[in-house]
DOMI-870402 format. One record per residue (C-alpha): x, y, z; residue in one letter. Coordinates in pm, 1 decimal, padded with zeros to 6 digits. Layout:
REM DOMI-870402
<node><xx>X</xx><yy>Y</yy><zz>Z</zz><aa>A</aa></node>
...
//
This chain:
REM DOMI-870402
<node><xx>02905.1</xx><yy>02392.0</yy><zz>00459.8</zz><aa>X</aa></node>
<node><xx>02551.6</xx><yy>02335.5</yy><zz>00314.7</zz><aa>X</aa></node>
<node><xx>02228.2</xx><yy>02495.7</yy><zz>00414.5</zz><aa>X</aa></node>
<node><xx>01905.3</xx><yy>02329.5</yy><zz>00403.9</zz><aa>X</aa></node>
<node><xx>01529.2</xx><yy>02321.9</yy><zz>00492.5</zz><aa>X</aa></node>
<node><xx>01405.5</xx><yy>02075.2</yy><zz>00704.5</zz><aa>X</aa></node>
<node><xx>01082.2</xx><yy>02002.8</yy><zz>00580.5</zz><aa>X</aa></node>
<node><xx>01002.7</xx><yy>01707.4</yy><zz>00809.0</zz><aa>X</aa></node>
<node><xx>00775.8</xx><yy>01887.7</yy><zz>01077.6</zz><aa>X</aa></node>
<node><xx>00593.0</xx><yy>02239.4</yy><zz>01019.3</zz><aa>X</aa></node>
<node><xx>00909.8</xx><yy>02427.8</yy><zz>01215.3</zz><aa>X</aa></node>
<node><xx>01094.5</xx><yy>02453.1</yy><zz>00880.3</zz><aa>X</aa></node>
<node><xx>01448.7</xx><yy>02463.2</yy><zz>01078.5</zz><aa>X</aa></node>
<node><xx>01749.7</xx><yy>02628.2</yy><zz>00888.3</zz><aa>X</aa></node>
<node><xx>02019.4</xx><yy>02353.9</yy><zz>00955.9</zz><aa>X</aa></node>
<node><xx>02336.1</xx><yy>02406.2</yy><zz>00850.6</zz><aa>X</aa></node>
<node><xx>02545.4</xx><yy>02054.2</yy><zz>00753.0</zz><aa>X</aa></node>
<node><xx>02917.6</xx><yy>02042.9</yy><zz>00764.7</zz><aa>X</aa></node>
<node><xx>03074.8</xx><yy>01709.0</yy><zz>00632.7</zz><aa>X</aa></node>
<node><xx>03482.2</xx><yy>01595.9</yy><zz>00776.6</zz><aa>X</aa></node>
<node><xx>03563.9</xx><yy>01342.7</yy><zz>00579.2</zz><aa>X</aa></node>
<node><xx>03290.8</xx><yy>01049.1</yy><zz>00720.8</zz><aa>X</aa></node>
<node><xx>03119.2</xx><yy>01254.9</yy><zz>00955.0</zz><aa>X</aa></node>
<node><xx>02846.1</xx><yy>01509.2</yy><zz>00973.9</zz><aa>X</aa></node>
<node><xx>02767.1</xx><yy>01807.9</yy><zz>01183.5</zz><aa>X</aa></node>
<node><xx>02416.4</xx><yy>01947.5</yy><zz>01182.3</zz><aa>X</aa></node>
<node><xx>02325.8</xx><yy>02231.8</yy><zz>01294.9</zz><aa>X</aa></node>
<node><xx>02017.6</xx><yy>02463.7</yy><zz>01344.9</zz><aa>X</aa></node>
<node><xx>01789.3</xx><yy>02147.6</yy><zz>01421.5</zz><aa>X</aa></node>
<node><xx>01509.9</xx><yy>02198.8</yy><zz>01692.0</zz><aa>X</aa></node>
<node><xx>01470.2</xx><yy>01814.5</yy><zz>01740.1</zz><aa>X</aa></node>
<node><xx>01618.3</xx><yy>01461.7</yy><zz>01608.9</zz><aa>X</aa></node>
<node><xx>01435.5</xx><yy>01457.5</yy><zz>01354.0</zz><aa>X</aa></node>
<node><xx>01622.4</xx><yy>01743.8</yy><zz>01199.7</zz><aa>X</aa></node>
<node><xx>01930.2</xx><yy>01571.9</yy><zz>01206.8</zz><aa>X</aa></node>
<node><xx>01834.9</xx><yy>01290.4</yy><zz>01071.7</zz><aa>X</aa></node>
<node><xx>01662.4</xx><yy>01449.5</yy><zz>00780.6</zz><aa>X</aa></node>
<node><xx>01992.8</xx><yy>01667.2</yy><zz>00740.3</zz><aa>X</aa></node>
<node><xx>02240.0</xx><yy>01342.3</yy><zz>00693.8</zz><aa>X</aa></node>
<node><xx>01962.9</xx><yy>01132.9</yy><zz>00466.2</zz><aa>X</aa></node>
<node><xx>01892.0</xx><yy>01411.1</yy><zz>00249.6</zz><aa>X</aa></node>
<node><xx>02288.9</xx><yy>01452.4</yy><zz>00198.1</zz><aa>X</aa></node>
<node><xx>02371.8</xx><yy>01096.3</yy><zz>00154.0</zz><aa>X</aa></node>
<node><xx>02048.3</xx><yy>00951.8</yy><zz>-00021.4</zz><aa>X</aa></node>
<node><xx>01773.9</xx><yy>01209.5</yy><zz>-00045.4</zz><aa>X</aa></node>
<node><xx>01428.0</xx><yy>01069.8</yy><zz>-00050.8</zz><aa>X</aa></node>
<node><xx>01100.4</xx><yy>01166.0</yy><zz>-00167.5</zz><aa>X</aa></node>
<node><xx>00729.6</xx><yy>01092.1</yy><zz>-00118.0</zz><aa>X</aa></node>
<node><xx>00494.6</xx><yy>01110.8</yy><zz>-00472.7</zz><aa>X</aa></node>
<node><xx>00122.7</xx><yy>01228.7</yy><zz>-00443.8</zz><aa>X</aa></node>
<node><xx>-00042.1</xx><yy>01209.1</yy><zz>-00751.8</zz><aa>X</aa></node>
<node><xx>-00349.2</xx><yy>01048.3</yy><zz>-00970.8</zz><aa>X</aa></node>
<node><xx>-00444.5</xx><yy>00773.6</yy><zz>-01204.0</zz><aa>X</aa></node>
<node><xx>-00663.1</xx><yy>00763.8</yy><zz>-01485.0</zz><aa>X</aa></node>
<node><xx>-00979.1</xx><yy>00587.5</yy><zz>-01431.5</zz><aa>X</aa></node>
<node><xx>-01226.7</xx><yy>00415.3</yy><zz>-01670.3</zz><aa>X</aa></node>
<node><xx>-01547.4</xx><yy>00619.5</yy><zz>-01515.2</zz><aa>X</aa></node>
<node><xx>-01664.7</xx><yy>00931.2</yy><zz>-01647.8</zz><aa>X</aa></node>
<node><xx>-01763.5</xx><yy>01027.6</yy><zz>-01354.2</zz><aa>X</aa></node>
<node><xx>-01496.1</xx><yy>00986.1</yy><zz>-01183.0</zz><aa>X</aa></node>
<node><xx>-01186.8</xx><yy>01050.6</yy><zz>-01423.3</zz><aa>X</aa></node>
<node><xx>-00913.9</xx><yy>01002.7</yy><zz>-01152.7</zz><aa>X</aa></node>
<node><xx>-00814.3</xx><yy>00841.5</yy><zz>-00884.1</zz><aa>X</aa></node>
<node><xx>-00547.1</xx><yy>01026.5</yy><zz>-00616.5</zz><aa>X</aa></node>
<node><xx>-00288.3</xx><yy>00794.7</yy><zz>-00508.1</zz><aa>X</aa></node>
<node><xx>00060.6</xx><yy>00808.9</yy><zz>-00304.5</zz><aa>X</aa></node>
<node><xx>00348.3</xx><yy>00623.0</yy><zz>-00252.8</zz><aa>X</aa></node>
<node><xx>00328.5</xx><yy>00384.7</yy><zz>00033.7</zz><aa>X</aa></node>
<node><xx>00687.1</xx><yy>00472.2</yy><zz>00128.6</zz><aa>X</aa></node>
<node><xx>00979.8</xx><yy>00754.4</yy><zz>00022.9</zz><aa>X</aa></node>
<node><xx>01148.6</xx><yy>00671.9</yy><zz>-00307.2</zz><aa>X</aa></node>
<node><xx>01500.1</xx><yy>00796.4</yy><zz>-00396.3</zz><aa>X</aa></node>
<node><xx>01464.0</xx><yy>01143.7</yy><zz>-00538.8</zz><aa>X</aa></node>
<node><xx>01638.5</xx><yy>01054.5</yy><zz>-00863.3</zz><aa>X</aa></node>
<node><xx>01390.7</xx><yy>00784.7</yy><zz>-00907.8</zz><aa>X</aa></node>
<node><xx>01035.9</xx><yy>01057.8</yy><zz>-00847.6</zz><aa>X</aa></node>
<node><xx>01035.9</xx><yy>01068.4</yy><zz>-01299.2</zz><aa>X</aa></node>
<node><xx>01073.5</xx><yy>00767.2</yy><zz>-01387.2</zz><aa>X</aa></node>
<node><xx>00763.7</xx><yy>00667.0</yy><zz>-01057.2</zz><aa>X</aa></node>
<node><xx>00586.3</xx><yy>00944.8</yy><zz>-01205.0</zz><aa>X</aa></node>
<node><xx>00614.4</xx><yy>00748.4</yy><zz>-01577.0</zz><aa>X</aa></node>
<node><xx>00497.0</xx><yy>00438.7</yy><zz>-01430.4</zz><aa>X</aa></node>
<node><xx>00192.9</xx><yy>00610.0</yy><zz>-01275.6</zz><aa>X</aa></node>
<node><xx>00065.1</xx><yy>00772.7</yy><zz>-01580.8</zz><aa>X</aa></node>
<node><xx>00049.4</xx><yy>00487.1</yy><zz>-01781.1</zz><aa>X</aa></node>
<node><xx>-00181.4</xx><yy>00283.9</yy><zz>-01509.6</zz><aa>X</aa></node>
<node><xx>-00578.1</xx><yy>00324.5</yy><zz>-01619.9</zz><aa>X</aa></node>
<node><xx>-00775.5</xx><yy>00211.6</yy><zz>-01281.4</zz><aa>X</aa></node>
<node><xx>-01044.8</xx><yy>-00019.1</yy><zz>-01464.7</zz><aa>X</aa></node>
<node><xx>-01196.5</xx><yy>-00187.3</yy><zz>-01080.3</zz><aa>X</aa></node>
<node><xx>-01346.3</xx><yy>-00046.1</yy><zz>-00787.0</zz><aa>X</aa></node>
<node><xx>-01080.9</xx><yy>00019.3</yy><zz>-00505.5</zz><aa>X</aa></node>
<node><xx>-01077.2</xx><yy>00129.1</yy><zz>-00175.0</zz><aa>X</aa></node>
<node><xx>-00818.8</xx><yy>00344.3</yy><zz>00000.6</zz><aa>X</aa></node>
<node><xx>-00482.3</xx><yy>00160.6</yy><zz>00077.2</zz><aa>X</aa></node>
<node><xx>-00578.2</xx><yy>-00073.6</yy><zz>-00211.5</zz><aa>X</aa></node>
<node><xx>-00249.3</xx><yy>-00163.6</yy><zz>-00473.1</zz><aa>X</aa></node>
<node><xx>-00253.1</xx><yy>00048.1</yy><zz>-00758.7</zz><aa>X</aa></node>
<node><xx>00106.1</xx><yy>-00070.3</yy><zz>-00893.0</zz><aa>X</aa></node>
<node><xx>00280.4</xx><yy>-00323.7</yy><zz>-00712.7</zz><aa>X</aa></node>
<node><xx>00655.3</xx><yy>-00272.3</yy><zz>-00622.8</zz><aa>X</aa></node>
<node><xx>00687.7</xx><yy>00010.0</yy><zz>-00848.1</zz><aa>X</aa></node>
<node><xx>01033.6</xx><yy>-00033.7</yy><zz>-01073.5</zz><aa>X</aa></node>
<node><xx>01181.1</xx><yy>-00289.9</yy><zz>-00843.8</zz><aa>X</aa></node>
<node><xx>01206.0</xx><yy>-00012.2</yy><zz>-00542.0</zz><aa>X</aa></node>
<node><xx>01005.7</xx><yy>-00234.9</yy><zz>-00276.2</zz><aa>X</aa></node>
<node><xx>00735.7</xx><yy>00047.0</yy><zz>-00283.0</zz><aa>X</aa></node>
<node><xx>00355.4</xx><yy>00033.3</yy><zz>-00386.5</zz><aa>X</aa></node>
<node><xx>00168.4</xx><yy>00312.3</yy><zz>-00536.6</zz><aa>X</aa></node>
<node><xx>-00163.6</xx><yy>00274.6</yy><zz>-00319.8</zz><aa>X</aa></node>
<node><xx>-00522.3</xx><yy>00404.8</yy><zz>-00333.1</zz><aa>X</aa></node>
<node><xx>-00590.7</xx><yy>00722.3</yy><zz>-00104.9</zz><aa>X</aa></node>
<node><xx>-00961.0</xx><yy>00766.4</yy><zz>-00137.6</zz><aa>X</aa></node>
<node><xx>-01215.8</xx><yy>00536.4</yy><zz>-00133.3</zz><aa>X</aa></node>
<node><xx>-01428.6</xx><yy>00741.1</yy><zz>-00458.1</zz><aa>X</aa></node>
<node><xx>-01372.8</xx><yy>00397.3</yy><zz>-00671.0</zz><aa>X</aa></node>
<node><xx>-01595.8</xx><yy>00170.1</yy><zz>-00462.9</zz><aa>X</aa></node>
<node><xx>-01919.6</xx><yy>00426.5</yy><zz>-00433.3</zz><aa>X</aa></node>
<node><xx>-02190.4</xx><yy>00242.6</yy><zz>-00649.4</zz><aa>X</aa></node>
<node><xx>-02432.5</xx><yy>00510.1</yy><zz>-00708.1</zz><aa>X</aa></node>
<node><xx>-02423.7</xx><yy>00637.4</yy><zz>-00401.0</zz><aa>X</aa></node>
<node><xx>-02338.2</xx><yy>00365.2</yy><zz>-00180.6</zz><aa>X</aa></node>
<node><xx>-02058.3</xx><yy>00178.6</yy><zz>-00019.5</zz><aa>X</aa></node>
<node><xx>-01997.8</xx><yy>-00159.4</yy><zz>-00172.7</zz><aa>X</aa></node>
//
């Protein structure tokens, strides 16, 4: 038996996952979700990446950025590579592309603040 943390929703469940061969029992869950979380994150755990880029401004040094969907969990270094290397050089605006199916996963790392396209003090 394994114990784990949900950490989809604030509750924080204790589930407890038991594995027969092909099949899973969870245990502990307060909802679905729980369960589900329990058999993905024994059979392919995934991950979401917050983070920031480097910018060309000097007054603005970084942009923050996320993942526009969970990545494998053994993949969150080699994102995180990927990421530093970028230099944001154009104004963006949140949800814009930052890298474009990042390392082949079918995942963009995406904009999350709109900072970039403020032209001294207004929208553009």
């Amino acid at each position: 038996m394994k114990e784990i943390v949900c950490i989809v929703c604030p509750n924080g469940c204790a589930l407890n996952v038991e594995q027969n061969g092909e099949t899973m029992t969870v245990s502990g869950n307060k909802c679905k979700r729980g369960e589900e979380f329990a058999v993905t994150e024994m059979t392919k755990p995934m991950r979401t990446i917050c983070s920031t880029v480097k910018t060309n401004r000097a007054d603005i040094p970084v942009l923050p950025v996320r993942v526009s969907a969970d990545i494998p969990k053994d993949k969150i270094f080699a994102v995180m590579n990927e990421i530093n290397g970028v230099t944001v050089t154009e104004p963006l605006r949140r949800g814009d592309i930052v890298i474009k199916n990042v390392l082949g996963l079918g995942v963009d790392v995406i904009a999350t603040s709109d900072v970039l396209s403020i032209n001294q003090g207004e929208m553009i």
